[in-house]
C-alpha positions in Angstrom: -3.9 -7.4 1.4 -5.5 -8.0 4.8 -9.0 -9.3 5.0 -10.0 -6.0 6.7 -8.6 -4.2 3.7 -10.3 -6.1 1.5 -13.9 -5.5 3.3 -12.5 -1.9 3.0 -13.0 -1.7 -0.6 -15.8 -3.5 -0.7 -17.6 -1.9 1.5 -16.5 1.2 -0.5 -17.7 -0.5 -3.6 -21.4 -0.5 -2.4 -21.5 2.5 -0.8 -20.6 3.6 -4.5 -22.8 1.4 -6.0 -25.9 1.5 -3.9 -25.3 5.3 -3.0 -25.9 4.7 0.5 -23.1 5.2 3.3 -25.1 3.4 6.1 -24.5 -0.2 4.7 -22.4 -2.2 6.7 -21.0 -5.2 5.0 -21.1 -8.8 6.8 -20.1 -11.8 5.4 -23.3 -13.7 5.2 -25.3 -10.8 3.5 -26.9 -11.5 0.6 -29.4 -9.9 -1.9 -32.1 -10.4 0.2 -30.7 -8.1 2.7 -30.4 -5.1 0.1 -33.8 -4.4 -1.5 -32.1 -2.3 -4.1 -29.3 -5.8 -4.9 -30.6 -6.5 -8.3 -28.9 -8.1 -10.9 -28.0 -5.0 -12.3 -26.0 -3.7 -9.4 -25.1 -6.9 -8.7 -22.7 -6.7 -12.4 -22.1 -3.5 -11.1 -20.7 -4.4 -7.7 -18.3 -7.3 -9.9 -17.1 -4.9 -12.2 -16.3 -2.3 -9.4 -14.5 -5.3 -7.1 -12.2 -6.2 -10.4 -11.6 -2.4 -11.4 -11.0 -2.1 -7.4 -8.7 -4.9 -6.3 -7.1 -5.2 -10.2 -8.7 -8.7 -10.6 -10.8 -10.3 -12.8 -13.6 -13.1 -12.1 -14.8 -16.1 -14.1 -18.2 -16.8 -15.2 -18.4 -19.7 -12.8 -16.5 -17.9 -10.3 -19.8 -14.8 -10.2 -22.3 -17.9 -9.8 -21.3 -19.4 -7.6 -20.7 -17.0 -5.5 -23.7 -17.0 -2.3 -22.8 -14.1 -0.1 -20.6 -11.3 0.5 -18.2 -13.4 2.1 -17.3 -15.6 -0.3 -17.2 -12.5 -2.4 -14.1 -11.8 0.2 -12.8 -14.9 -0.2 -12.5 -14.8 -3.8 -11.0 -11.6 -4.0 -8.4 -12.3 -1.4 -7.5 -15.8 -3.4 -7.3 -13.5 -6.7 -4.9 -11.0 -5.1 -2.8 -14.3 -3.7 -2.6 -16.1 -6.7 -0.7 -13.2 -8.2 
């Protein structure tokens, strides 16, 4: 999967999630960008990514993640590693 397809379903993911079609994903976004990115939605956006992409993320793996492109990056190691 290419990164572009992976931003894809992300971007898919919190369109779904945030129920707002105007976001437009970048890798250094964080929370602070989205005022409704809580950490409700933010379990909801990991859950969605591993339903998604048929992954499945690590405790450590979720905290350490800073942005949306790490995010990216960790699905896109996931999918290789299979």
């Amino acid at each position: 999967m290419t990164e572009a397809e992976i931003y894809a379903g992300l971007t898919e993911i919190f369109h779904d999630v945030f129920d707002d079609d105007t976001i437009v994903l970048r890798p250094e976004m964080t929370a602070d960008d989205l005022d409704e990115w809580d950490s409700h939605n933010h379990i909801s956006i990991i859950v969605a990514a591993e339903v998604h992409f048929g992954v499945k993320f690590q405790t450590a793996e979720i905290e350490g993640l800073r942005n949306v492109g790490e995010l990216a990056q960790c699905v896109e190691r996931k999918l290789a590693g299979r």
